[in-house]
N, C-alpha and C positions, 0 to 999 in steps of 0.2 A: 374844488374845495379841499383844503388840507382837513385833518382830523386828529386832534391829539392828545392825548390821554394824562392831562394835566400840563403844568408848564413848562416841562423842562424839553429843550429842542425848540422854545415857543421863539418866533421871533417876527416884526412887521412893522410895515413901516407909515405912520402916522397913525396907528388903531384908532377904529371907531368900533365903539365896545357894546353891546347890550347884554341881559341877564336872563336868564330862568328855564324853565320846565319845557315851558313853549309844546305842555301835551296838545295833541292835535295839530301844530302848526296851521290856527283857523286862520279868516279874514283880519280877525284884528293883527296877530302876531305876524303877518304877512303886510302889513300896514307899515308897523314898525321895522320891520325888519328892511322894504322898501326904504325908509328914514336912513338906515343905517347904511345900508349902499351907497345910494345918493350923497350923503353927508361925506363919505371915504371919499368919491369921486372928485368932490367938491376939493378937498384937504388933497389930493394925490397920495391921499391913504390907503388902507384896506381894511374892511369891514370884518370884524372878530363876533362872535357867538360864544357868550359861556353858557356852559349848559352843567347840569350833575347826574350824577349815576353812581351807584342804583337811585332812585326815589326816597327823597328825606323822610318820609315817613314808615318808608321801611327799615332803614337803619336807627330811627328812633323810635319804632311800634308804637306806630301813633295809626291806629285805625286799617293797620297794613291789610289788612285778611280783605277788607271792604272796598279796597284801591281796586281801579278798573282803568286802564291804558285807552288813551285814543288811541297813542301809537306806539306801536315797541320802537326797542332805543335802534334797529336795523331802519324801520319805517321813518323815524323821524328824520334820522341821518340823511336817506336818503330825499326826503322831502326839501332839507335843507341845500341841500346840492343842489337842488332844482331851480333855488329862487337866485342865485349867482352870489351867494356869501363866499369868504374868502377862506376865514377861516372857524373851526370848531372845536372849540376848549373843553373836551368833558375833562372839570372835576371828579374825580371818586368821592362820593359823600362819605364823612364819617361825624362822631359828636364832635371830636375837633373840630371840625370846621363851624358846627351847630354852635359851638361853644364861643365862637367869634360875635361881636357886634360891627353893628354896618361900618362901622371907619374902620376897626382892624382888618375888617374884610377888603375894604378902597383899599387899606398901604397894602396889605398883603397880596393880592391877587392884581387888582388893575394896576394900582402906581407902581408898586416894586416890582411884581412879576409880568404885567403885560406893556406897562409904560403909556399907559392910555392918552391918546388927544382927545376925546367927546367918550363922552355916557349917553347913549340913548334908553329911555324906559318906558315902559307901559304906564297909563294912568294912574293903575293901582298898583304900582311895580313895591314891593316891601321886602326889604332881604336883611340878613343879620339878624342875630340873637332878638333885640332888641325891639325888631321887626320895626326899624325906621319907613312909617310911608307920609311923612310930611316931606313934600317937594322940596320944601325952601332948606330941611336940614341936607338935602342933596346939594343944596347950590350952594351952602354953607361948605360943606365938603370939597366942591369941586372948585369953587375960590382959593381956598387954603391949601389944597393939592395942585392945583397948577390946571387945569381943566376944564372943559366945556361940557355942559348937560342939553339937554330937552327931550321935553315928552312929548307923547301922542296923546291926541283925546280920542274919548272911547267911540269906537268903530260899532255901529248898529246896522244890521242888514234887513230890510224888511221888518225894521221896525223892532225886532229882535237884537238882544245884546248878544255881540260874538265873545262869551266868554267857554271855556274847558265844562265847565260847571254845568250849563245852558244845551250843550250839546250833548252830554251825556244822557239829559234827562230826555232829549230828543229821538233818541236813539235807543234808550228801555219802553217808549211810549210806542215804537215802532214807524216812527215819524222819521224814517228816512229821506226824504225829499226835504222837506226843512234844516233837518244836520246838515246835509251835504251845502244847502246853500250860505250857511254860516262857515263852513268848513271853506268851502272855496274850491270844494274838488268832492269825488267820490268818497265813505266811508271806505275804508279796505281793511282787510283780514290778510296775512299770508301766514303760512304754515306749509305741509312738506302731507304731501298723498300717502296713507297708508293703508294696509288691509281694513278691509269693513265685511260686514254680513251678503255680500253680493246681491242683499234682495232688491235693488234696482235693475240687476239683470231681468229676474222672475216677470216684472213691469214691464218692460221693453225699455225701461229711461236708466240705464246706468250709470253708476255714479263717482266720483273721486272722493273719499272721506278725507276729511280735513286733519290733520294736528296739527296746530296753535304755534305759531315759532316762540308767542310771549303768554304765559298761562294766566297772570293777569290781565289780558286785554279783554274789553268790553266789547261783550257778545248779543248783537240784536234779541229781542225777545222770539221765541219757537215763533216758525211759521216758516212760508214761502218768500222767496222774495225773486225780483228780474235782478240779474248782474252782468258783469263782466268780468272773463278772465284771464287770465294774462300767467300765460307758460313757457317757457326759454323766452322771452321778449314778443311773445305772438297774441294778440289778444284775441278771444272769441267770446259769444254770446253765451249766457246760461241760466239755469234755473239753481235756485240754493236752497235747502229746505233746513233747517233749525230746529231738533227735539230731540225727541223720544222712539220714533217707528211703533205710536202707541195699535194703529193698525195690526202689528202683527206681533206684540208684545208689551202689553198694558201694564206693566212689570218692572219694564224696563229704566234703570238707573242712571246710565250713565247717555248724558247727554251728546248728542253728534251732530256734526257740521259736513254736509256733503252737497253737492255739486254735481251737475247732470250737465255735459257742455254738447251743446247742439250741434249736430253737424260734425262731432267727433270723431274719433274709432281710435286713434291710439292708448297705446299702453303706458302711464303716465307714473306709475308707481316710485314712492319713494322721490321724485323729482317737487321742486320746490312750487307753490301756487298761489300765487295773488288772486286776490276775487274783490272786487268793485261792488259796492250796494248801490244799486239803482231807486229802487221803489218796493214797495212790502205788497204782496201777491193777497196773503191770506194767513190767516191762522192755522196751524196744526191743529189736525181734528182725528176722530179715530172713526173709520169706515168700515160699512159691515161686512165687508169680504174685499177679495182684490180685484174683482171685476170694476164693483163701484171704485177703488181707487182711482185703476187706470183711467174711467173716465174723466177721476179729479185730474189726473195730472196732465190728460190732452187737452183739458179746459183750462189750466194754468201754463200751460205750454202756448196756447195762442195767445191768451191775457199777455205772456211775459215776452211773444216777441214784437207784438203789436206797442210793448211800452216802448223798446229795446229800437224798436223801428224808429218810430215818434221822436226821440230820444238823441237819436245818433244815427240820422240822415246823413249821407256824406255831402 
């Protein structure tokens, strides 16, 4: 997959074009975007993705402080790569473009700048100023620019809509097993191993502390969870714990993300960490010495390889 940072260098030949944020890159968006392959193949075209960055709501502080990422713009890229798209347009968002409505957005970006054959869109796909989401002022557009459309209908899994929105709240409820099967794949987090308090050695379960590659990304609620983790390209089992270390500091402010990986011993520091949410263990709780911990956490330790077995049988 190519990737390029607005249009200029852009070039392809029959585009089949779709639009948006594509947070999470769920089942739905993997629906259409399936559409959009298929369609190029069809055409002996190649399939284009616009996408924008930063987040329009941050360059127009519109509720930015409250904005929560499925996935950073590194995650998503890579997600994209994975589904066989050809190519990836980030947009830089600014008001300019905010300041566009949906036809001067078609001449400007698809008709002059990408040369589009087909608009693929989501159900509720709405873009431009004006925030055009009647279909047929689409097929009005793509009549009069020279063009082919079609949508997808909405994608339900388990009876659940796979929308960005949906999954979110899936995911603050502690309902990881349901995200994930809207998502289409594991939640994941990556960020880069740094110094922490070493009291998982004191334990005997030593830990990797987490920092966040993207500071807005959505972070499960405190507690335990089973995962997976995945370091230079190697994946192994693990335990993830989400809070405060109210056990041994009731005080304590700043929230931490760390990781206990089974079966370990290396020294991991500073090197980069993906981690997989499997299933939610338990809640963070505060226990009245370390003894009683250690016993929580070889009780959370069988719980999470017995998930992790279950799970990912070869």
């Amino acid at each position: 997959m190519k990737v390029y940072s607005g249009l200029k260098n852009f070039s392809a030949k029959n585009p089949v074009v779709t639009i948006g944020m594509f947070d999470g890159l769920h089942a739905g968006h993997r629906v259409l975007l399936q559409q959009v392959i298929e369609k190029a193949r069809g055409l002996s075209g190649e399939s284009v993705i616009i996408s924008f960055w930063p987040h329009p709501r941050i360059v127009l502080n519109k509720g930015a402080d409250e904005l929560r990422f499925l996935t950073s713009l590194e995650e998503k890229t890579r997600l994209f790569s994975e589904t066989g798209i050809d190519h990836l347009i980030l947009i830089p968002f600014t008001k300019d473009i905010a300041d566009l409505t949906a036809k001067m957005f078609i001449t400007e970006f698809l008709v002059e700048g990408v040369k589009l054959n087909h608009l693929a869109v989501g159900y509720d796909h709405r873009f431009g100023k004006d925030r055009v989401s009647n279909y047929k002022e689409y097929e009005k557009y793509a009549e009069e620019f020279g063009f082919t459309i079609s949508r997808i209908k909405q994608v339900d899994v388990g009876g659940r809509h796979t929308s960005s929105s949906t999954i979110r709240k899936l995911l603050l409820n502690g309902e990881i097993r349901n995200a994930n099967r809207l998502l289409s794949y594991n939640y994941l987090l990556t960020g880069r191993v740094v110094g922490g308090m070493k009291l998982g050695r004191k334990l005997g379960y030593p830990t990797a502390n987490i920092e966040l590659q993207e500071p807005q990304k959505l972070v499960p609620p405190d507690g335990v969870y089973a995962c997976l983790v995945t370091i230079v390209g190697k994946r192994y089992e693990g335990m993830l714990n989400i809070g405060y270390r109210p056990t041994f500091n009731d005080k304590q402010k700043l929230r931490s993300i760390e990781v206990h990986i089974f079966d370990f011993q290396r020294d991991i520091y500073s090197e980069e960490i993906l981690v997989e949410f499997i299933d939610r263990i338990r809640d963070e709780k505060k226990f009245a010495g370390i003894e009683e911990l250690k016993g929580q956490l070889r009780d959370d330790e069988q719980k999470t390889r017995k998930i992790l077995k279950i799970r990912f049988l070869p």
